[in-house]
N, C-alpha and C positions, 0 to 999 in steps of 0.2 A: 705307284700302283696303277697297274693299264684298268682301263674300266671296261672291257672285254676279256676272259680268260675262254679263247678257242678251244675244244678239246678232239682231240682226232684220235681212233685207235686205227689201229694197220695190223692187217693179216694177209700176205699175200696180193698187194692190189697196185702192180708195181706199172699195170696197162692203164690206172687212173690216176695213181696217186701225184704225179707231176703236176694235171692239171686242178685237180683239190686243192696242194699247196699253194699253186699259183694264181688261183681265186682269192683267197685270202688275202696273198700278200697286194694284190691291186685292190682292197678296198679303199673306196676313200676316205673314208674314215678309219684313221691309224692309231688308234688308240687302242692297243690288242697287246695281247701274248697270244702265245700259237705252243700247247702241250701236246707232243706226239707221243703216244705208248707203241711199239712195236712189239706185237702178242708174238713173236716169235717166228716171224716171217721165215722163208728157206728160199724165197725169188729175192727178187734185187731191190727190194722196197726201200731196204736200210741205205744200200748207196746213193738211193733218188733221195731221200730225206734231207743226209750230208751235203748233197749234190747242191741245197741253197746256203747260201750266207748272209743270213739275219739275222741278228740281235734278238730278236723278239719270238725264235722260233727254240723251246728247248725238248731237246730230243730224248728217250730214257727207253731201253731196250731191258724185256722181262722174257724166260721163258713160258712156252704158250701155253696158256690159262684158259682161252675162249673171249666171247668179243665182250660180256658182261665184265669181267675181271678186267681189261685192259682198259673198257671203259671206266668204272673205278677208280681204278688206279689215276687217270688221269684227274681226272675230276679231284681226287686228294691231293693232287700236286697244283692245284689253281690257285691265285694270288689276289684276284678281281671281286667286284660284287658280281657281274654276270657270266654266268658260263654260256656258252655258247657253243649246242651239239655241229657236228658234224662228220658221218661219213668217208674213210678215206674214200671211197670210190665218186660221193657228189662233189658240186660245187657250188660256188653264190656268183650271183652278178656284183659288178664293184660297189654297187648302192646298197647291197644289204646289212650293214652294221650302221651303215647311215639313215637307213629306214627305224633299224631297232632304237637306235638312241633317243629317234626321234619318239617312238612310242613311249620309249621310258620316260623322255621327260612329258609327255602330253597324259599319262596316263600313272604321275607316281607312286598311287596305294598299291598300284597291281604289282604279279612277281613270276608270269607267264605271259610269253610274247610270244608269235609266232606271225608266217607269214604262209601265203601259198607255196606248193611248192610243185611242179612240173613234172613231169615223168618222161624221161628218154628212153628210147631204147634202138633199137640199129638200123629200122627205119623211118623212125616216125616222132617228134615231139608234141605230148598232148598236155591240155589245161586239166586239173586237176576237177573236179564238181564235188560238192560238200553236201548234206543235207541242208541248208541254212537257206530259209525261204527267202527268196528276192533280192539274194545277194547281190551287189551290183561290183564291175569291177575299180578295184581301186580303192574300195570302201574299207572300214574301219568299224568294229565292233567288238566289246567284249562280251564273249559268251559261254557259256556252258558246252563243256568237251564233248559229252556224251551225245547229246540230242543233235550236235553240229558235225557229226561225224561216222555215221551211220551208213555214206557211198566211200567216203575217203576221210583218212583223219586230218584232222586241222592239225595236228600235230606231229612231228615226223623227228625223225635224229640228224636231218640235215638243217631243219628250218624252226627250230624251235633255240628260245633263250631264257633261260632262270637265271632267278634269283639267287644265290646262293642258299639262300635260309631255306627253300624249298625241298633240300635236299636235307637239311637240317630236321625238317617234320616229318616229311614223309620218308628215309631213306633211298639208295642208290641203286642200282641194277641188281637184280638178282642172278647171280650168276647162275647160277644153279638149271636156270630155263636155256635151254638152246635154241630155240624160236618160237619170238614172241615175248622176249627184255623189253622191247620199246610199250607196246601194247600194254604191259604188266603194270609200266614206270610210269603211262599217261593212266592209266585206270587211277593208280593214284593221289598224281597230279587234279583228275576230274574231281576228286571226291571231297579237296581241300580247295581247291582255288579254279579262279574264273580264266580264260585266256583272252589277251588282248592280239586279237587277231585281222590283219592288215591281207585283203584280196587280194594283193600285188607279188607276179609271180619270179620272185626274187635269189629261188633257189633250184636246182635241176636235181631231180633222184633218176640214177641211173639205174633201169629195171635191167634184172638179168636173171637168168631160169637157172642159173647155177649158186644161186644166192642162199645161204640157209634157209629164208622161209620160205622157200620154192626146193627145197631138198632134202628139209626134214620130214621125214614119212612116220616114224615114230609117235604117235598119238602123245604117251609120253615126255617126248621132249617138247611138247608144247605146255603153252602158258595155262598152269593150272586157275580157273576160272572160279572154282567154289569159295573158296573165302571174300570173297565182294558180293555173297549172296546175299548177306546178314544188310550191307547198306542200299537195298533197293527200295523200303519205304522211305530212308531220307533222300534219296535220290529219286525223280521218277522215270528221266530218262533212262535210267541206268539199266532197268528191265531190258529193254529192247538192245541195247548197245551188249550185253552181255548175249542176249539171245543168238544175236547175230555171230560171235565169237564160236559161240556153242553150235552154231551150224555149219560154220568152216572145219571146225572139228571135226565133228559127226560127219561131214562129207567125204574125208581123208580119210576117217575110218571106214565107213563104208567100201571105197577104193583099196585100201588093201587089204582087204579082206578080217576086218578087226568088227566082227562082230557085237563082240562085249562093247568094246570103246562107243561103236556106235550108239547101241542101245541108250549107253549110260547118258549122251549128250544128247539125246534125242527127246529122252522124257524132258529132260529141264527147259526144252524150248516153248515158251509159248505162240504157237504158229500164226496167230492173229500179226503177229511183230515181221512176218517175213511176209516178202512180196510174191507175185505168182510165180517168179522165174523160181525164186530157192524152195517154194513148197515143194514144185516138179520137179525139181534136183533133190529134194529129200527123200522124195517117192522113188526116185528113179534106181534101176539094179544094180549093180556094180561094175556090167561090163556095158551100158548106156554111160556112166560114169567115167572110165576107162574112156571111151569113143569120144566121148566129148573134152574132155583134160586133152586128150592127141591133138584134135583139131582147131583149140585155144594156141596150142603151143605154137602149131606150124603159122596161124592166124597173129598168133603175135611176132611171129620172125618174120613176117610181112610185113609188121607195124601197123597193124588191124587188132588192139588188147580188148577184149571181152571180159564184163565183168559182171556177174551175179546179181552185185549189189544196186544196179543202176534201171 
């Protein structure tokens, strides 16, 4: 049994997916299996897939379900104690299961790892920032998800590694959300276990504005938020990290014009928890809203990313 079970879903990502595989396979530490679900691709993803010949790589094509289900599925197909997310479109540097192993044995009770992770995009690569005071780089700490996660999450689907049994407690992807699975799956990861979280930036998320949570506009097809209201006195971070949730909502409602939506996510935030940029974006009209989304976007295809939260 590999004491790594890789899990990769593929939808269409036939412009990355070589170099995804090909991260993997040059880790140096080899002790892995590699599960690809192909959600039902219609580009050439399936033949880059075949396209490698290793042992350790087994492939299993489904018709398309969405990226929760393919997720899933793979994860029910693992053989390992740790799974280990990732992205067809990211990739890892060769030292990143060498890094996790090492947490695992330096840290045995624990059963969340994660590490930094990077953000590319067409011009520009940047270092991630956390909330977590005086983080230094390279450092090692285990913390609580919520209060360390408030500009960018410690936790990602290319850089993160469970336990098996984690999945066992809390259950697997909700398929059912179309953006905002990962969000849903660390909220309740946050609520049962600590993460052992290593500053070292060992994994690349490739940003791209065609991406579901950059193209869902549907208020609806995001991550329903109200049942984790009930654990906010066991949690205290948890107030604020959900506020914050509730005002990316609320701001995309506002943006298309979803009045209702907005209203609703706008009472539940308590505005003491947002800084002054997101007050003035909650205030702001819908075609200031509009004006400003436009000039993010062209500001990001310069590799100039503006973020709210910072």
């Amino acid at each position: 049994m590999a004491k790594f079970s890789v899990v990769i879903a593929v939808y269409n990502k036939e412009g990355f997916l070589s170099q995804t595989i090909q991260s993997v396979l040059a880790q140096t530490f080899e002790d892995f299996e590699i599960i690809i679900v192909n959600d039902g691709s219609t580009d050439t993803s399936e033949q880059i897939i075949k396209s490698f010949d290793d042992p350790r790589i087994n492939y299993y094509y489904q018709e398309n379900a969405g990226a929760g289900a393919a997720r899933n599925a793979a994860i029910s197909m693992t053989t390992s104690k740790y799974i280990a997310l990732l992205d067809a479109d990211d990739y890892w540097d060769q030292g990143y299961l060498q890094c996790i192993n090492l947490l695992v044995k330096t840290y045995p009770e624990e059963k969340v790892f994660a590490v930094a992770c990077r953000i590319e995009n067409r011009k520009k690569t940047s270092a991630p920032v956390y909330s977590i005071a005086n983080l230094q780089p390279n450092e090692t700490r285990v913390l609580d998800f919520f209060d360390s996660s408030y500009i960018n999450s410690i936790l990602t689907s290319s850089s993160t590694v469970l336990h098996h049994s984690v999945f066992n407690k809390i259950g697997v992807y909700n398929p059912k959300i179309k953006s905002g699975q990962d969000t849903d799956l660390w909220i309740r990861i946050g609520l049962h276990y600590k993460v052992v979280f290593k500053n070292t930036p060992y994994a690349t998320y490739n940003y791209s504005p065609s991406s579901l949570s950059n193209t869902t506009f549907n208020i609806n097809e995001k991550i329903d938020l109200y049942p984790y209201k009930q654990f906010e006195n066991k949690h205290s971070s948890l107030q604020k990290f959900l506020d914050l949730n509730h005002f990316s909502i609320a701001i995309l409602a506002k943006k298309t014009g979803n009045i209702e939506g907005f209203e609703k996510h706008f009472k539940e935030i308590n505005q003491e928890n947002l800084n002054k940029k997101q007050r003035f974006l909650l205030n702001a009209s819908p075609l200031m809203l509009k004006s400003l989304a436009l000039m993010k976007r062209v500001l990001e295809t310069l590799g100039l990313p503006l973020s709210a939260f910072k």
